[in-house]
C-alpha positions in Angstrom: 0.0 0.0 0.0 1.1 3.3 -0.7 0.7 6.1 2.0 0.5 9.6 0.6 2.9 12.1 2.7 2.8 15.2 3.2 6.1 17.3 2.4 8.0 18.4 5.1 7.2 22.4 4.5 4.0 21.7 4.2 3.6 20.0 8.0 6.1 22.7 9.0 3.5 25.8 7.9 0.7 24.1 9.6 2.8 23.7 12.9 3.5 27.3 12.4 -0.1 28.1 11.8 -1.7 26.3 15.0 1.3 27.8 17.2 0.5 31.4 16.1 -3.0 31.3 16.5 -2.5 29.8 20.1 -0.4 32.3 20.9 -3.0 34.8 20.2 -6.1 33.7 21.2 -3.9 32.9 25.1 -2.7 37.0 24.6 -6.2 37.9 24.2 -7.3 35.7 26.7 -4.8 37.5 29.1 -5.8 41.1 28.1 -9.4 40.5 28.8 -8.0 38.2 32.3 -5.5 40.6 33.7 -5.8 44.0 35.8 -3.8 46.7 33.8 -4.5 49.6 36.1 -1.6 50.8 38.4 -2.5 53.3 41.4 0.0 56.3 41.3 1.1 58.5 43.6 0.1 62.2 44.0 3.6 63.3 44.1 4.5 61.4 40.8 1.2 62.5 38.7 2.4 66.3 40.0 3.3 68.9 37.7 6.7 70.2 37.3 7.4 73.7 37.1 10.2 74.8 35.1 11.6 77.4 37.3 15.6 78.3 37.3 16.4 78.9 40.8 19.4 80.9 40.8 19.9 80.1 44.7 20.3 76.4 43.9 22.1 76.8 41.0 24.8 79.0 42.7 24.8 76.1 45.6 25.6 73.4 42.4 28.4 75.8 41.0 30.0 75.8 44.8 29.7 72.2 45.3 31.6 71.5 42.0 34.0 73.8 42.3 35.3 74.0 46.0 
């Protein structure tokens, strides 16, 4: 009897095809699964002001050059 095979690429792309679809459908899974919200400090959701303190500055200048 002879068995009809299928060529080696051929198996290969299906492989492929059933491991990529896996792969998404368990990242979609996970998205819909998993809590994405972080809670953030006040002090890091602040605003920064971009204000040149010339007092601090001078302090820098002294503390590189002593």
């Amino acid at each position: 009897m002879h068995k009809n095979k299928l060529p080696g690429l051929v198996v290969i792309m299906i492989l492929t095809l059933i491991t990529v679809s896996f792969w998404i459908l368990l990242n979609i899974y996970r998205s819909f699964t998993t809590n994405s919200s972080e809670v953030v400090s006040e002090k890091i959701l602040m605003q920064i002001i971009p204000k040149l303190d010339k007092e601090t500055i001078e302090k820098m200048k002294s503390r590189i050059n002593p």
